[in-house]
C-alpha positions in Angstrom: -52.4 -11.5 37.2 -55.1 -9.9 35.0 -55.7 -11.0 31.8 -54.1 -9.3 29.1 -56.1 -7.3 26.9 -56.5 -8.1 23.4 -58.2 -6.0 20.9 -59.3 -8.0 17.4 -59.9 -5.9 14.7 -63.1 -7.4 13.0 -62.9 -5.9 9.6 -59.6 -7.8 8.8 -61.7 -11.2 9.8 -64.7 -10.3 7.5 -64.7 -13.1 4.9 -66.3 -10.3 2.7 -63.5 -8.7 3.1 -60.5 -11.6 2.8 -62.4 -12.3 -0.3 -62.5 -8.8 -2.0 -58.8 -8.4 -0.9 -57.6 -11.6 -2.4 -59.7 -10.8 -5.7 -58.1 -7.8 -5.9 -54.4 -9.1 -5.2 -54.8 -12.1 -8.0 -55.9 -9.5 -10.3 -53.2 -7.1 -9.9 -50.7 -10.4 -10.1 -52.7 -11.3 -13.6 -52.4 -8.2 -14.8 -48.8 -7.9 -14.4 -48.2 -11.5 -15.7 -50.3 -10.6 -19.0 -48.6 -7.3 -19.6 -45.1 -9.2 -19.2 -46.2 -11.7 -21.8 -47.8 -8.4 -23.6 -44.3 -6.9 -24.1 -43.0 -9.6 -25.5 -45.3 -10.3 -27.8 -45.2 -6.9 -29.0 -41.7 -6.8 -29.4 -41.3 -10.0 -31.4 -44.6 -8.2 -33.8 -42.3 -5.1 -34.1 -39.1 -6.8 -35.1 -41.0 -9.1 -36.8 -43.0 -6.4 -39.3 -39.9 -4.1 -39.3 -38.1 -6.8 -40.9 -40.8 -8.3 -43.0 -39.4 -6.5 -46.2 -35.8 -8.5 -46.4 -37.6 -11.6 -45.4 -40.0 -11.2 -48.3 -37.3 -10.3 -50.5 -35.1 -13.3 -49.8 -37.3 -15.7 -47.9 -36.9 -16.7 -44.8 -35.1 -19.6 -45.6 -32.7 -17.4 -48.0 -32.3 -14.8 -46.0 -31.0 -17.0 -43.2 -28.5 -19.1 -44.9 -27.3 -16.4 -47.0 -23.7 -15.6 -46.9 -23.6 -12.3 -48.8 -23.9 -9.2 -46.7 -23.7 -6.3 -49.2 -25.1 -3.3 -49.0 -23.5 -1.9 -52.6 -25.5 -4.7 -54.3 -28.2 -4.4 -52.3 -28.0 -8.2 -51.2 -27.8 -9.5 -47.7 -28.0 -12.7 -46.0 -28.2 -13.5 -41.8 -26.0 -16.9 -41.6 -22.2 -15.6 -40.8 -24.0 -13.1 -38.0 -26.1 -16.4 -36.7 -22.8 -18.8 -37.5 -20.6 -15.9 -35.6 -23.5 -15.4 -32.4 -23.7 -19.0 -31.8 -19.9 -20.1 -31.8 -19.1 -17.0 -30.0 -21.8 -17.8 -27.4 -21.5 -21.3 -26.9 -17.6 -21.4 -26.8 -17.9 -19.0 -23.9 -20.5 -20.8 -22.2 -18.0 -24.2 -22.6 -15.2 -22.0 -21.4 -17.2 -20.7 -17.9 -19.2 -23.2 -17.0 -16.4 -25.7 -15.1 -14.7 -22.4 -13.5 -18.3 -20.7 -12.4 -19.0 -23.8 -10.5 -15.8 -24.8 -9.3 -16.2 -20.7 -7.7 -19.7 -21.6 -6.7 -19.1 -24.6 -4.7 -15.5 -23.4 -2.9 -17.3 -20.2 -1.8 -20.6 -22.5 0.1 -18.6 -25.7 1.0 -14.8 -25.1 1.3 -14.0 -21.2 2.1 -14.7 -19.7 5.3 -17.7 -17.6 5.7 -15.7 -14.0 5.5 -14.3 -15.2 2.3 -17.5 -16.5 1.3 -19.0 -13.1 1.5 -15.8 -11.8 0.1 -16.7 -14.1 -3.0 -20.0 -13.3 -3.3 -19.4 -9.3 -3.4 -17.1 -9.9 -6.0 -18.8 -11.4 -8.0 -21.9 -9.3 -7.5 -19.7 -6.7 -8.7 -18.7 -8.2 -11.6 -21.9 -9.0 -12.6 -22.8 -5.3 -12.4 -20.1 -4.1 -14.3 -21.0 -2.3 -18.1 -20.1 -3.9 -21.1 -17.8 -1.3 -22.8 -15.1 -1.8 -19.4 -14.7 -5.5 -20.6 -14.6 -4.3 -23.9 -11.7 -1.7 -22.8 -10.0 -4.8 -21.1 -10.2 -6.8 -23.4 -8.9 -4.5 -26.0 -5.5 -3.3 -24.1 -4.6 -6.0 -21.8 -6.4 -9.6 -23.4 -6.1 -8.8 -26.9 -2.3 -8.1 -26.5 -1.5 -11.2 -24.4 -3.8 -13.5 -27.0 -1.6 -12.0 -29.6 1.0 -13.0 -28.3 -0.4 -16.4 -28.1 -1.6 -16.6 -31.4 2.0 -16.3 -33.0 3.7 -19.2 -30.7 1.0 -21.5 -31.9 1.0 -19.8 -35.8 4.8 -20.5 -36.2 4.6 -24.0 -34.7 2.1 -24.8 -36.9 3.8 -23.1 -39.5 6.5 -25.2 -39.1 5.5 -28.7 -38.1 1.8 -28.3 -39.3 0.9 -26.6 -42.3 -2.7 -28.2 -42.6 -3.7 -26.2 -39.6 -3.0 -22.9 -40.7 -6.3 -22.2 -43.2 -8.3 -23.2 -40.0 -6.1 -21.1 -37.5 -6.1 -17.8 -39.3 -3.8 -14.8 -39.1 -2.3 -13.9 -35.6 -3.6 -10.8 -34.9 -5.0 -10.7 -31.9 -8.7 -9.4 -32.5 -11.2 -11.9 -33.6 -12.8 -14.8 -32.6 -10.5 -15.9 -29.7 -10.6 -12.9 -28.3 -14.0 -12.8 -28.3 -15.1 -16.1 -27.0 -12.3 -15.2 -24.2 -14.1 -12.0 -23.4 -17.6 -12.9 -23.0 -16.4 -16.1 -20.8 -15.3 -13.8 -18.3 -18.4 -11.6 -18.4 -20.6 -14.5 -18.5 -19.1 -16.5 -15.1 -20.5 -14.2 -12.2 -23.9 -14.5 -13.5 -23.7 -18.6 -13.7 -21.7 -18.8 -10.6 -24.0 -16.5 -8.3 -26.8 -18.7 -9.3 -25.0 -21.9 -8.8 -23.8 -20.7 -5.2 -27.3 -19.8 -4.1 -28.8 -23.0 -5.3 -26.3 -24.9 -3.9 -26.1 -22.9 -0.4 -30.2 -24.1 -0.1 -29.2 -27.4 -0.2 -31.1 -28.5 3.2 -28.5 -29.4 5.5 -30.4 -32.7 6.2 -29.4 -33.9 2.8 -25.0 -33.4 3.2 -26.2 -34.7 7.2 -27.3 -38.2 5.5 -24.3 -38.6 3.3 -22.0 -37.9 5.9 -24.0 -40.5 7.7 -23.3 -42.9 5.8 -19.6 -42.6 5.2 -18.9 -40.4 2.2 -16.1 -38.3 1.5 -16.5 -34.3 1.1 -16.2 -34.9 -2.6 -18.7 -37.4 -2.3 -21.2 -35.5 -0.5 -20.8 -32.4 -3.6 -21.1 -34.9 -6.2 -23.8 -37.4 -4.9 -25.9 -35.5 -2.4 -25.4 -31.7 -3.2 -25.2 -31.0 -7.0 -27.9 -33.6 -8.3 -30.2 -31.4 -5.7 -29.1 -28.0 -7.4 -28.4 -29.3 -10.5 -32.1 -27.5 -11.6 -30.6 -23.8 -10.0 -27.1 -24.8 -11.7 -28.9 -25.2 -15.1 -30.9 -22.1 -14.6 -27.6 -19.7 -14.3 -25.9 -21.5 -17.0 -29.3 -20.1 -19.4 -29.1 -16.7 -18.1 -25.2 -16.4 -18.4 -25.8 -18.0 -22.4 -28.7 -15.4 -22.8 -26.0 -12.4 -21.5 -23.5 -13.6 -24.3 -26.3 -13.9 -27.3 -27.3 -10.7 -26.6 -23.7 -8.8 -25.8 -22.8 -6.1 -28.0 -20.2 -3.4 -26.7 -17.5 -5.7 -25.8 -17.6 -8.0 -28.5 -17.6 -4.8 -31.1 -14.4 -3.7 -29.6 -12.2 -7.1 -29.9 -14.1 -9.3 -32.7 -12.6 -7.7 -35.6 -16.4 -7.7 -37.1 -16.0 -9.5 -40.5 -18.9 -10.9 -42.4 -16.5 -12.6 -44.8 -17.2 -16.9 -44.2 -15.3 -19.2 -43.4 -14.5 -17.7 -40.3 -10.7 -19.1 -38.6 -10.0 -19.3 -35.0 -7.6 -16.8 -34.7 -9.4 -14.3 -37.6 -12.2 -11.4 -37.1 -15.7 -12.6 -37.1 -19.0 -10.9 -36.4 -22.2 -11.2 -34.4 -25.9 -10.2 -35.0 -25.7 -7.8 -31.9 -22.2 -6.7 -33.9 -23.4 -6.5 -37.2 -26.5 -4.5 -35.8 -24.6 -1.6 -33.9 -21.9 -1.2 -36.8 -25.0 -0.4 -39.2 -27.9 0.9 -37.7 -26.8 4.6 -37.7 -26.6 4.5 -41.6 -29.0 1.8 -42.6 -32.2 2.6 -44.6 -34.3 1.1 -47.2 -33.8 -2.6 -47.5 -30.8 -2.2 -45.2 -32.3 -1.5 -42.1 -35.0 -4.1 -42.8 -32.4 -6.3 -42.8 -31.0 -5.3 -39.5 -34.2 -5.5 -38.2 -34.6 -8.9 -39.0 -31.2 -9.8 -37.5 -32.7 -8.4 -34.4 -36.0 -10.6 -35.5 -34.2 -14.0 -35.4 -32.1 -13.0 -32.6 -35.5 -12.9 -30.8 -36.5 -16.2 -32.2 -33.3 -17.8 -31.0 -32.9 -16.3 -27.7 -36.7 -17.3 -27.2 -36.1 -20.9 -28.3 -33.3 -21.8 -25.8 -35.4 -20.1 -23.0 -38.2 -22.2 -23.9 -35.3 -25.5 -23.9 -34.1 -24.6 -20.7 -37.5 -24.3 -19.2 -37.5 -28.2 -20.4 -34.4 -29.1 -18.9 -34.6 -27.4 -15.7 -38.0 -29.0 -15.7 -36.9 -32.5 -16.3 -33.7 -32.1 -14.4 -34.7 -30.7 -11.2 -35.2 -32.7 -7.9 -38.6 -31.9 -7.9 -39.7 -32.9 -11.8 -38.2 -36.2 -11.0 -40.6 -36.9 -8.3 
């Protein structure tokens, strides 16, 4: 048999030429990753100028725990928008994170593969769904059934306890429940997709040597499985309380958007991303400075968690512990 023929092609194995190729790639990679860093940056500068005017009029400090927001007198304060993001955000977040898992790990370790996939296009198209179809959702099918809620628990308070009422608000079905309830649901495709594909790289060797040495199926998911994904768990949880902080559409339509503090369970609240979109078309002056800076600390905060999750993922994962 004659040998078979190869042809090398010798410009491909010029070390001139691996070297001006790989020059060229990190720099096109370094580019990318500056102008990505550039953009942000920039952004946080606009917002930042933009809303220097009601920051030097209040003071930073003022401006964000003030609790007046009125544009007839000219006086505004951030802290029932922050107050109203960050209970709205984080009681969704409490709300989807059990159920986003419990989807992630029945759709790698307990359902069959075609209702795995079925799983996994569902909530792909979840995730892809706009904002303003959850908000018509939640306005004429959730809002109605909270309402109902609302009253059972209103009248039994009502009636056996009293004290609860200030904190429980008026039964009307848009405000802050409705809210929280709304955003959990947006929020869980996004934390469970992430879970599932962190948990579904779990190298096999890893369940092989718990089974190995006698645990249970539970046993294997809580000892073996999710203290290795934990970092790619942690990471979806971030990104679904990064959707909330900034969601606007749906929590317009079924907040009740009231700046007015102290803000009740069942009562209207508001949000920065609220409180932004309800004024912007109108604002001017020393009005739209202070929407600006709204958008300004919602920056700072979304930025600060980031940067805390980085830290956690880092200290959590598999690999920062060795």
């Amino acid at each position: 048999m004659e040998p078979v023929q190869t042809r090398s092609i010798h410009v491909s194995q010029s070390p001139l030429y691996r070297a001006l190729g790989d020059r060229l790639f990190v720099g096109a990679i370094l580019v990318l990753c500056l102008l990505v860093i550039g953009i942000v940056l920039v952004m946080g500068w606009q917002l930042g100028s933009a809303g220097s005017e009601a920051l030097a009029a209040f003071g930073f400090w003022g401006f964000l725990s003030g609790s007046t927001w009125d544009p007839v007198q000219n006086i505004y304060g951030a802290w029932p928008f922050i107050l109203g993001t960050l209970l709205t955000s984080l009681g969704a977040l409490a709300l989807a994170f059990f159920p986003a898992l419990a989807v992630a790990i029945f759709a790698v370790e307990y359902a069959p593969r075609w209702l795995g996939s079925a799983l996994s296009y569902a909530l792909e198209l979840l995730a892809s769904l706009p904002s303003v179809i959850y908000g018509l959702w939640g306005l004429f099918v959730l809002v109605p059934a909270v309402r109902a809620v609302q009253e059972s628990v209103y009248f039994w308070a009502a009636d056996y306890a009293p004290f609860l009422l200030p904190l429980l608000g008026n039964p009307i079905g848009i405000g802050m429940t409705s809210a929280v309830l709304v955003l959990a649901v947006m929020i869980i495709p996004f934390a469970a997709t992430l879970a599932k594909d962190s948990i579904a790289l779990v190298p096999a060797a890893q369940r092989e040597a718990a089974y190995g040495l006698g645990a249970t199926k539970w046993e294997v998911i809580r000892l073996a499985i999710l203290p290795y994904a934990r970092g790619g768990i942690l990471a979806g949880v971030i990104l679904a309380l990064t959707r909330a902080l900034g969601e606007t559409m749906a929590v317009v339509m079924v907040i009740g958007n009231s700046n007015k503090l102290p803000f009740t369970l069942f009562g209207p609240a508001t949000t920065i991303p609220s409180a932004v979109i309800n004024e912007f078309g109108e604002a001017q002056g020393l009005q739209l400075s202070s929407l600006l800076a709204l958008g300004f600390i919602l920056f700072l905060i979304s930025g600060a968690l980031n940067l805390l999750a980085a830290w956690i993922v880092k200290r959590m994962s598999v690999e920062g512990r060795l």
